[in-house]
PDB file of N, CA, C and O in Angstrom:
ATOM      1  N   UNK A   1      -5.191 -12.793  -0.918  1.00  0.00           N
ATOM      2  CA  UNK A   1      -6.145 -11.719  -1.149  1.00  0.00           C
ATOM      3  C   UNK A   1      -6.237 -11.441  -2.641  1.00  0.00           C
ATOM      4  O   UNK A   1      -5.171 -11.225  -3.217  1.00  0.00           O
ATOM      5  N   UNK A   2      -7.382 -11.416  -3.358  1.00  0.00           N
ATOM      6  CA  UNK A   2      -8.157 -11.060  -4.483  1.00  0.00           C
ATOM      7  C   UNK A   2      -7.373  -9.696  -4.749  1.00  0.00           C
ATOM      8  O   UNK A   2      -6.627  -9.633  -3.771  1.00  0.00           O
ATOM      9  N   UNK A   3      -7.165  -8.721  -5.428  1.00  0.00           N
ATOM     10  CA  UNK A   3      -6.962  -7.360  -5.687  1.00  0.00           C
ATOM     11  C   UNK A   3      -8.470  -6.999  -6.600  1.00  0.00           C
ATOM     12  O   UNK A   3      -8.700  -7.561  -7.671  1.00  0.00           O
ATOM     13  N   UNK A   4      -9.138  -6.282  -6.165  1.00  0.00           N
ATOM     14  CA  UNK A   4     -10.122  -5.818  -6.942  1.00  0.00           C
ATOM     15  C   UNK A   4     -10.294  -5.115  -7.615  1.00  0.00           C
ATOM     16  O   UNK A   4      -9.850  -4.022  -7.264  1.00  0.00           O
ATOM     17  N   UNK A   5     -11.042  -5.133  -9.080  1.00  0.00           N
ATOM     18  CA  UNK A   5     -10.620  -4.073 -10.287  1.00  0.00           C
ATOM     19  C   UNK A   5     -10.927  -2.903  -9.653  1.00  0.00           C
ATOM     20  O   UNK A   5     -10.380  -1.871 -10.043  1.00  0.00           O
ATOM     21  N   UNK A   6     -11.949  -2.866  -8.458  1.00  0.00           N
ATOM     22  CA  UNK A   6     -12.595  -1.454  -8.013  1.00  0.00           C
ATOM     23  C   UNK A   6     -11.342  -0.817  -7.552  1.00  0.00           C
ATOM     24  O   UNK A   6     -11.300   0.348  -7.947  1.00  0.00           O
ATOM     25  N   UNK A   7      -9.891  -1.298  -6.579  1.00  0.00           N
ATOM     26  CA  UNK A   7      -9.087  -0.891  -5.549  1.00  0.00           C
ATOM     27  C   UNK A   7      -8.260  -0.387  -6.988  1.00  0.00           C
ATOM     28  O   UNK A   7      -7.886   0.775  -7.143  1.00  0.00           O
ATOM     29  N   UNK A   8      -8.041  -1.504  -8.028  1.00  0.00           N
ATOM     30  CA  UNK A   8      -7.083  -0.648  -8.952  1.00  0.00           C
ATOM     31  C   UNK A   8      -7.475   0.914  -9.466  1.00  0.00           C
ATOM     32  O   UNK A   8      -6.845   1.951  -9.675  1.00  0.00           O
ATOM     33  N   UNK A   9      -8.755   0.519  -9.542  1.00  0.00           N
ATOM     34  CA  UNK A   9      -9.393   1.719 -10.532  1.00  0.00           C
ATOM     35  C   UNK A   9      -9.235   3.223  -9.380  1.00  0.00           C
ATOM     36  O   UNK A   9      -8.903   4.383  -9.622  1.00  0.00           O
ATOM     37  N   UNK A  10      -9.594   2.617  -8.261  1.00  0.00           N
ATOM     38  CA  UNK A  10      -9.470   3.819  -7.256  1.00  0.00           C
ATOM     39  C   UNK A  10      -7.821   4.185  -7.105  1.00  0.00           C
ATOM     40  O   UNK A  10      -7.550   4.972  -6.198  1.00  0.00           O
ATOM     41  N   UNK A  11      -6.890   3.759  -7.789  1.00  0.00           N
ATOM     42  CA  UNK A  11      -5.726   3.639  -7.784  1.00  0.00           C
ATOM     43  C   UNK A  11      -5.274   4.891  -8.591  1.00  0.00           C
ATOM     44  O   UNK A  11      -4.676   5.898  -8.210  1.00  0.00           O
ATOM     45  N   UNK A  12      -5.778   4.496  -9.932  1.00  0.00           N
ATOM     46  CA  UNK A  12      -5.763   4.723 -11.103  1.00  0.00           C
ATOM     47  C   UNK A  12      -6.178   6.770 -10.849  1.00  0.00           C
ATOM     48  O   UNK A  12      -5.515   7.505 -11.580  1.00  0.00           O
ATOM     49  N   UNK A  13      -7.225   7.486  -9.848  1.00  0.00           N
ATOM     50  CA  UNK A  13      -7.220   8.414  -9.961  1.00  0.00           C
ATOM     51  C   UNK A  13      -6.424   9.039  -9.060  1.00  0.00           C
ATOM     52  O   UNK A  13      -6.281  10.261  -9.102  1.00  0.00           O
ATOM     53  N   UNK A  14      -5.953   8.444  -8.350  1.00  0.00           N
ATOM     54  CA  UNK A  14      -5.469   9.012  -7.221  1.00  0.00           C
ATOM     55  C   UNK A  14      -3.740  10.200  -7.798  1.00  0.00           C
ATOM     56  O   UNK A  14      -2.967   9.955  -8.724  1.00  0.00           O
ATOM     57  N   UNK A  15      -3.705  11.183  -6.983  1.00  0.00           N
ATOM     58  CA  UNK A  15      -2.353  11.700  -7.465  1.00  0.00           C
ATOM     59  C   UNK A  15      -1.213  11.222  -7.041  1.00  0.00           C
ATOM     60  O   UNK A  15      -1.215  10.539  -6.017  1.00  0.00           O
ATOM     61  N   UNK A  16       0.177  11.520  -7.844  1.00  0.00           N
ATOM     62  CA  UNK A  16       1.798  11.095  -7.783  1.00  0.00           C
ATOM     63  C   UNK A  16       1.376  11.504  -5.445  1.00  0.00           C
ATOM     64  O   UNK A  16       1.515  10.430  -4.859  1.00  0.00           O
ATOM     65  N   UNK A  17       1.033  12.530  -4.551  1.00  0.00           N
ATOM     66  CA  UNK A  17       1.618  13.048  -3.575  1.00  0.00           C
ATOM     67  C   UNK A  17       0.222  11.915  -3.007  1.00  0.00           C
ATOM     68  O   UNK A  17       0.610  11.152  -2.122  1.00  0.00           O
ATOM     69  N   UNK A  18      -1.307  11.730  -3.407  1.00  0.00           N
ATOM     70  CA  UNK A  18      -1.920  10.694  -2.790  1.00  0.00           C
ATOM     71  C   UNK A  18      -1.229   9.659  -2.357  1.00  0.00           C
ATOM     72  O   UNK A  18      -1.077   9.318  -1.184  1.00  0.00           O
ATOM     73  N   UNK A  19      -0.658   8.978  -3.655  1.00  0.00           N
ATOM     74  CA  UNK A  19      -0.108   7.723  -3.562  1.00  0.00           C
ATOM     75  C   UNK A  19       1.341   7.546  -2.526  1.00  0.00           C
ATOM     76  O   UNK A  19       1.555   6.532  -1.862  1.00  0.00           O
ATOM     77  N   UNK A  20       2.175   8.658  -2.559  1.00  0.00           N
ATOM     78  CA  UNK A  20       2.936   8.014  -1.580  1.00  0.00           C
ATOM     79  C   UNK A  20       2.247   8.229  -0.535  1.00  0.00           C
ATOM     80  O   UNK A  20       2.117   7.142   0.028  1.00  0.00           O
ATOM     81  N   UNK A  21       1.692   9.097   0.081  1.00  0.00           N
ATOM     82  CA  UNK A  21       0.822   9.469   1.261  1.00  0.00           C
ATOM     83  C   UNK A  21       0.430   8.041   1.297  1.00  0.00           C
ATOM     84  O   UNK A  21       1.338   7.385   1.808  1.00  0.00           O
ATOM     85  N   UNK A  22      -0.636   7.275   0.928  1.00  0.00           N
ATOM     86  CA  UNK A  22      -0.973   5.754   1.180  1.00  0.00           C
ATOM     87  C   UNK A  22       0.170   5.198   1.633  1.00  0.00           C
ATOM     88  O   UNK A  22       0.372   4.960   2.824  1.00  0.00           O
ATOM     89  N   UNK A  23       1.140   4.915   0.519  1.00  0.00           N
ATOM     90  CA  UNK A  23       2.256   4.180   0.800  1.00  0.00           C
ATOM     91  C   UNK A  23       3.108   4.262   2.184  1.00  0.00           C
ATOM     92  O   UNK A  23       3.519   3.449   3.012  1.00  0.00           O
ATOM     93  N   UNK A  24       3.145   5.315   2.046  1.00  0.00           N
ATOM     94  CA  UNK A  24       3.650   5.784   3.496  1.00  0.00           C
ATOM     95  C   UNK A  24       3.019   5.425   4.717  1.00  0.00           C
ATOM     96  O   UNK A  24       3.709   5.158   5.701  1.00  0.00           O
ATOM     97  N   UNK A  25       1.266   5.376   4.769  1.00  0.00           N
ATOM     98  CA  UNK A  25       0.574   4.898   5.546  1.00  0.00           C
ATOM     99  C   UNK A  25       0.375   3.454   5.682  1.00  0.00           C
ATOM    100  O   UNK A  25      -0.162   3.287   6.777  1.00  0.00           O
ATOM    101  N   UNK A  26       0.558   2.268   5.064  1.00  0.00           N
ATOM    102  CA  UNK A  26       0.469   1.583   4.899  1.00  0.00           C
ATOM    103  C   UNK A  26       1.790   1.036   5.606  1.00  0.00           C
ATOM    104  O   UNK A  26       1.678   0.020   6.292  1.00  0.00           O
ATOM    105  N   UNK A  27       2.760   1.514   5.506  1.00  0.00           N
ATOM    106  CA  UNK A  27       4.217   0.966   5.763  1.00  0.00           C
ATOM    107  C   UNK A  27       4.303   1.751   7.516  1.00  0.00           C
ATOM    108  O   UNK A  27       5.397   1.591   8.057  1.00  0.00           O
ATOM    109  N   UNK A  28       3.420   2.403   8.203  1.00  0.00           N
ATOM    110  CA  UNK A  28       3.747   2.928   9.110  1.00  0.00           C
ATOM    111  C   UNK A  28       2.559   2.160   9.770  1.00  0.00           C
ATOM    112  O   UNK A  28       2.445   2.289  10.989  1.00  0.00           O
ATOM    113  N   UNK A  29       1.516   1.250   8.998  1.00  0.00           N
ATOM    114  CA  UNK A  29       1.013   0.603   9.865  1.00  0.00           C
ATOM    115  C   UNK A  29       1.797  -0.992   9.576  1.00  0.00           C
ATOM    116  O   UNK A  29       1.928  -1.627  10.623  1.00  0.00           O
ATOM    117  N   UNK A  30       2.130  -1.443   8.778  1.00  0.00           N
ATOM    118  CA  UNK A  30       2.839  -2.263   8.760  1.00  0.00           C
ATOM    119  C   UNK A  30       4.064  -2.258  10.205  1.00  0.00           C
ATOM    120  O   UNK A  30       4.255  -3.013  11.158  1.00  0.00           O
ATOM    121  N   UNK A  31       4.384  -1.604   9.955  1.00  0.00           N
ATOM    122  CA  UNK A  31       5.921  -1.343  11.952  1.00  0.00           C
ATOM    123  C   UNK A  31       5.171  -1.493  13.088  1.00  0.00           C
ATOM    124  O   UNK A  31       5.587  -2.042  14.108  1.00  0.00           O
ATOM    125  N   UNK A  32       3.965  -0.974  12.931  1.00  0.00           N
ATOM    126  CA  UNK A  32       2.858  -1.167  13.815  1.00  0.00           C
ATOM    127  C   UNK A  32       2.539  -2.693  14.346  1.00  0.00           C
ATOM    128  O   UNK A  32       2.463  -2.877  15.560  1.00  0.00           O
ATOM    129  N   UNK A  33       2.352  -3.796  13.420  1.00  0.00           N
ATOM    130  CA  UNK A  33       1.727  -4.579  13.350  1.00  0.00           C
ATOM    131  C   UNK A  33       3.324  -5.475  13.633  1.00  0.00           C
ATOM    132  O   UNK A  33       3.264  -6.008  14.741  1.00  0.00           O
ATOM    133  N   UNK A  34       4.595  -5.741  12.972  1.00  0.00           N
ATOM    134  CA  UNK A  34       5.385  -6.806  13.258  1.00  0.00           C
ATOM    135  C   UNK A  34       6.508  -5.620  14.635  1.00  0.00           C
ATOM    136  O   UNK A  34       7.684  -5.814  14.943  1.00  0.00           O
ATOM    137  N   UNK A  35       5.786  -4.750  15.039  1.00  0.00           N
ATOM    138  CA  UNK A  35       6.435  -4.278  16.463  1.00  0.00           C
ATOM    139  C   UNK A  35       6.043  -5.338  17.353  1.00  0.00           C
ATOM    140  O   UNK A  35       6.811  -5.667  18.257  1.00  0.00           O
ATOM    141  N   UNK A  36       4.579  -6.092  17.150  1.00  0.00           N
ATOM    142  CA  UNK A  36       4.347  -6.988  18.189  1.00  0.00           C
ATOM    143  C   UNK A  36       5.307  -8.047  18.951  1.00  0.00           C
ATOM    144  O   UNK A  36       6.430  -8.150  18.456  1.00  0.00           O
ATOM    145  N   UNK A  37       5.096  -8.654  19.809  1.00  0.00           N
ATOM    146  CA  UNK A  37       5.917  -9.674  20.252  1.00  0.00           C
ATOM    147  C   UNK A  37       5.166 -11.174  19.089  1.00  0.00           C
ATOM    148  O   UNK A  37       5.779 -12.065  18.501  1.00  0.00           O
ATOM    149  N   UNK A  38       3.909 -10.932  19.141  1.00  0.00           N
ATOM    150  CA  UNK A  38       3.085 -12.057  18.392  1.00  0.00           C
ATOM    151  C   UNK A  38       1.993 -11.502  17.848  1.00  0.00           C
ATOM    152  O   UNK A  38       1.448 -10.515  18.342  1.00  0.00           O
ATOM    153  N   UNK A  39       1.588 -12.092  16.787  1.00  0.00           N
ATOM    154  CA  UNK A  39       0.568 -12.038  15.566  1.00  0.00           C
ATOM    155  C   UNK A  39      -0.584 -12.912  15.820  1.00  0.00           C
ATOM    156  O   UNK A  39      -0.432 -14.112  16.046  1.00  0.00           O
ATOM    157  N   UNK A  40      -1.923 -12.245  15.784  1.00  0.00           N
ATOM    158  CA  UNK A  40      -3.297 -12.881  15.815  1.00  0.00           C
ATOM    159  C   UNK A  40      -2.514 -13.839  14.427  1.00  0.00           C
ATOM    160  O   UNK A  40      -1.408 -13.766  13.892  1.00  0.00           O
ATOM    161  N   UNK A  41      -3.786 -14.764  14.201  1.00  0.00           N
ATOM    162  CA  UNK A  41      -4.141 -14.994  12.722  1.00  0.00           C
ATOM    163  C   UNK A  41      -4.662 -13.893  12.056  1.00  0.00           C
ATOM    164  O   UNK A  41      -3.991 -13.477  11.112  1.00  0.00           O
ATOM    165  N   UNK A  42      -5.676 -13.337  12.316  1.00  0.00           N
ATOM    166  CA  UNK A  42      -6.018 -12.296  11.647  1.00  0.00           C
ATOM    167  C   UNK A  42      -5.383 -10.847  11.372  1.00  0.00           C
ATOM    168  O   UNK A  42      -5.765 -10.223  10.382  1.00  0.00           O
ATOM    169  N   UNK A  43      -4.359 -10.269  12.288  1.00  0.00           N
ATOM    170  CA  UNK A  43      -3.217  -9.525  11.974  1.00  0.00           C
ATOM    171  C   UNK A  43      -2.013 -10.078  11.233  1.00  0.00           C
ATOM    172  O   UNK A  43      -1.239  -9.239  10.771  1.00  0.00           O
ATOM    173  N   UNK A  44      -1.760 -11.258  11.064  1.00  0.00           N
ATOM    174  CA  UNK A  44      -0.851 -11.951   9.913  1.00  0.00           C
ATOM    175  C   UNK A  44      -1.157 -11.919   8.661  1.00  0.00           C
ATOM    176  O   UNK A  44      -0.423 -11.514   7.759  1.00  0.00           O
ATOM    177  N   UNK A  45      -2.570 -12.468   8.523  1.00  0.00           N
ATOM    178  CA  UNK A  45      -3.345 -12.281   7.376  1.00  0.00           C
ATOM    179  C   UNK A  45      -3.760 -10.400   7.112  1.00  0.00           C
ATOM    180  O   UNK A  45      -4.339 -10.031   6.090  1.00  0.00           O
ATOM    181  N   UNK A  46      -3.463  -9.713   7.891  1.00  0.00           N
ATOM    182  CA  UNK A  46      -3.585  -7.858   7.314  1.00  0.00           C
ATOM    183  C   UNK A  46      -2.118  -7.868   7.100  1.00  0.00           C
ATOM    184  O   UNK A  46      -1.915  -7.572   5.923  1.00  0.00           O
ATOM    185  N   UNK A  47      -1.285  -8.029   7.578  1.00  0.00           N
ATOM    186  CA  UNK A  47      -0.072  -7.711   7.511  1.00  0.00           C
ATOM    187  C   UNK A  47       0.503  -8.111   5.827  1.00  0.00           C
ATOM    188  O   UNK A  47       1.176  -7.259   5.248  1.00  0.00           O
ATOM    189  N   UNK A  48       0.223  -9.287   5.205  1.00  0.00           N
ATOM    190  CA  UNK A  48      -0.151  -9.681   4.011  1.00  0.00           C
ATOM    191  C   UNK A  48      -0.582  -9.035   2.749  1.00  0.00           C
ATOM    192  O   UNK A  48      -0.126  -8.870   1.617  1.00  0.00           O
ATOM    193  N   UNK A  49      -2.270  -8.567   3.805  1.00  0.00           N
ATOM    194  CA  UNK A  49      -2.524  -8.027   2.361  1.00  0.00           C
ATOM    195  C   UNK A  49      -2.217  -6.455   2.785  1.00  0.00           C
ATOM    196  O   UNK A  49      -2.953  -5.612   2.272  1.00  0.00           O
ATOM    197  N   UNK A  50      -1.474  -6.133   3.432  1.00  0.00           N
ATOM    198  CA  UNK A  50      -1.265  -4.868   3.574  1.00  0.00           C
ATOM    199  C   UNK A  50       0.272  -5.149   2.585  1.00  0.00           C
ATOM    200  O   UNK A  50       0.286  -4.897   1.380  1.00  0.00           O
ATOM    201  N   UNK A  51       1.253  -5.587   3.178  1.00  0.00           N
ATOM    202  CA  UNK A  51       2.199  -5.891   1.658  1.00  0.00           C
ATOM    203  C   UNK A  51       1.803  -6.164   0.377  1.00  0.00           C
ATOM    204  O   UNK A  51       2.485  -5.912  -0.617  1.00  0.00           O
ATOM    205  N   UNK A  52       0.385  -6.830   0.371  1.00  0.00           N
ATOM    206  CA  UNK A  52      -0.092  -6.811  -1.140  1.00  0.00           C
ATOM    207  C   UNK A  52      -0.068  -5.346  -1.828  1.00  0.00           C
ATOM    208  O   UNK A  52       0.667  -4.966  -2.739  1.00  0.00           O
ATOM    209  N   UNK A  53      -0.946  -4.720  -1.228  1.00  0.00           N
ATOM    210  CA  UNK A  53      -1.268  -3.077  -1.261  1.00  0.00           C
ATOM    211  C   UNK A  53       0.105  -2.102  -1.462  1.00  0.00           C
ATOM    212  O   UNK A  53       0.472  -1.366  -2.377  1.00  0.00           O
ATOM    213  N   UNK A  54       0.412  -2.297  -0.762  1.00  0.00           N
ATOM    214  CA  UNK A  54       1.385  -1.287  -0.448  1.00  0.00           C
ATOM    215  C   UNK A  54       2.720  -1.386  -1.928  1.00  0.00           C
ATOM    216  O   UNK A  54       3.384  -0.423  -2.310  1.00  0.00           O
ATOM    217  N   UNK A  55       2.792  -2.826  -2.513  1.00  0.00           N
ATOM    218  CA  UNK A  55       3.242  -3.315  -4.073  1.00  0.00           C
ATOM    219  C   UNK A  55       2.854  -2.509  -4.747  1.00  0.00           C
ATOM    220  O   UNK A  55       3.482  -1.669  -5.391  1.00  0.00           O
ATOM    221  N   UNK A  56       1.328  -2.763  -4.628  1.00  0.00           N
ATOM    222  CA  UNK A  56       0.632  -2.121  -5.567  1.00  0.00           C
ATOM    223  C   UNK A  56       0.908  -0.865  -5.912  1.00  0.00           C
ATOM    224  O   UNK A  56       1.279  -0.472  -7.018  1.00  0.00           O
ATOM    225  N   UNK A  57       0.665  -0.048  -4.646  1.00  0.00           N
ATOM    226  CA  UNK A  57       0.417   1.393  -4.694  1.00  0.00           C
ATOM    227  C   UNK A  57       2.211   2.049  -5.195  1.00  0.00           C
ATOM    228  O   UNK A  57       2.427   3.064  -5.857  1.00  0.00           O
ATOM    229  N   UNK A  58       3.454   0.908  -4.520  1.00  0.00           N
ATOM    230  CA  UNK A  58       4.588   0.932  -5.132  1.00  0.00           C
ATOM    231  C   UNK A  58       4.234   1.507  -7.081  1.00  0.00           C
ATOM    232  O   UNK A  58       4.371   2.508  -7.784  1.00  0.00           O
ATOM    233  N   UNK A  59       3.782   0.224  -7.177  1.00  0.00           N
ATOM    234  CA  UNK A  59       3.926  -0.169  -9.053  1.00  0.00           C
ATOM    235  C   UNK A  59       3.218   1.013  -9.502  1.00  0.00           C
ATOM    236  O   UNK A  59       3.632   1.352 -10.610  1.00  0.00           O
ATOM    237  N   UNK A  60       2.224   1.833  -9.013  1.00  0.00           N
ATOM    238  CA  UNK A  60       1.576   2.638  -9.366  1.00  0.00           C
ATOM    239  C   UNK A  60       2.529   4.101  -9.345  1.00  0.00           C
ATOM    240  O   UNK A  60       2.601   4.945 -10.238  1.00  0.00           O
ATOM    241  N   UNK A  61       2.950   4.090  -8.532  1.00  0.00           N
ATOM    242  CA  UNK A  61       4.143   5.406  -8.240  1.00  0.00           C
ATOM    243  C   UNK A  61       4.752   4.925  -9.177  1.00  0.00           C
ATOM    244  O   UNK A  61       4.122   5.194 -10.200  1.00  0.00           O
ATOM    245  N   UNK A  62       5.786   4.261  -9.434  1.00  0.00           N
ATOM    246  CA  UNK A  62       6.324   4.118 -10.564  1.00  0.00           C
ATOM    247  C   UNK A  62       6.281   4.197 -11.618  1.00  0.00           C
ATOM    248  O   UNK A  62       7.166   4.535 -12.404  1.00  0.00           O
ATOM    249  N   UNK A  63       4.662   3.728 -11.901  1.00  0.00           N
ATOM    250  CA  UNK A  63       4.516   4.168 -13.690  1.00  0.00           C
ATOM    251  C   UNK A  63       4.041   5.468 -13.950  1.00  0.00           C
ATOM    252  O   UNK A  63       3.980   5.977 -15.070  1.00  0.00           O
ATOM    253  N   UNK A  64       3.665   6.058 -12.753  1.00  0.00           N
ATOM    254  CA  UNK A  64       3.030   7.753 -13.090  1.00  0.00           C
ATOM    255  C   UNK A  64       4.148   8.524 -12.890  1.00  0.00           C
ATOM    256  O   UNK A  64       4.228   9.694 -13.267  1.00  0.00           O
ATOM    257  N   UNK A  65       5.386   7.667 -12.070  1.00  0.00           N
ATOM    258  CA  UNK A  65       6.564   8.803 -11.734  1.00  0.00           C
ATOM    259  C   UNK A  65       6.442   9.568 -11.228  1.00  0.00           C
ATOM    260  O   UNK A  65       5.266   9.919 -11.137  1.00  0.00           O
ATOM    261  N   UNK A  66       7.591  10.527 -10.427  1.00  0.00           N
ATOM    262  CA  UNK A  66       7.390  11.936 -10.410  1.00  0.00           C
ATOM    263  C   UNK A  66       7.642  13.046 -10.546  1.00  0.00           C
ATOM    264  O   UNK A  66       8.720  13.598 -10.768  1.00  0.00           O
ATOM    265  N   UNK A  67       6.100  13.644 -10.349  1.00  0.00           N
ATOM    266  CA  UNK A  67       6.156  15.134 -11.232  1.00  0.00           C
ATOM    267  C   UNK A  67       7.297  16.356 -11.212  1.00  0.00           C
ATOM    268  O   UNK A  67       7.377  17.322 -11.970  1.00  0.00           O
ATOM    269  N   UNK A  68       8.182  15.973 -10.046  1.00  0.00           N
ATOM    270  CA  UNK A  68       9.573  16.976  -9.394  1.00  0.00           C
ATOM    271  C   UNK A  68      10.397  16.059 -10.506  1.00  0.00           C
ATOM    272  O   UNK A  68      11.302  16.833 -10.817  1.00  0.00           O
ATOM    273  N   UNK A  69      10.549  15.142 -11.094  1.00  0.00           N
ATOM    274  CA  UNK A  69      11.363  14.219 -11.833  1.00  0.00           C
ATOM    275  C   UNK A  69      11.100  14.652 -13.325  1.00  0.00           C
ATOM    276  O   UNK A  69      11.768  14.164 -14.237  1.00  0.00           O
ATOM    277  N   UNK A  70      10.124  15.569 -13.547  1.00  0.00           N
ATOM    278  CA  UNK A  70       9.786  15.721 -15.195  1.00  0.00           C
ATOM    279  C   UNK A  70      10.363  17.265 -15.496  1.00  0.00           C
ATOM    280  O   UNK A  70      10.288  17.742 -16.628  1.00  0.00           O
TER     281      UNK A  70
END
């Protein structure tokens, strides 16, 4: 999966409590998806770029930090 400058940029405004909120969502559909017994192709391939994402939105928490941390 591509990462698109648009997904960063929508990244980029989001707040320190948005972003784990995603993260959090992302990882609670992730349990969702390898709870299965078996994987479409096409739920292997989300499951993917849902770990792509979910990096992301990681690396992003990280460099904005947080605001209970300042």
């Amino acid at each position: 999966m591509q990462v698109h400058e648009e997904l960063i940029q929508e990244l980029d405004t989001k707040s320190y409590d948005e972003l784990v909120a995603q993260h959090q969502a992302f990882e609670r559909k992730l349990q969702e998806l390898t709870g299965k017994t078996w994987l479409t192709p096409e739920e292997e391939l989300e499951v993917k770029q849902i770990k792509k994402l979910k990096l992301l939105v990681k690396d992003r928490i990280a460099r904005i930090g947080s605001p209970r941390s300042s």
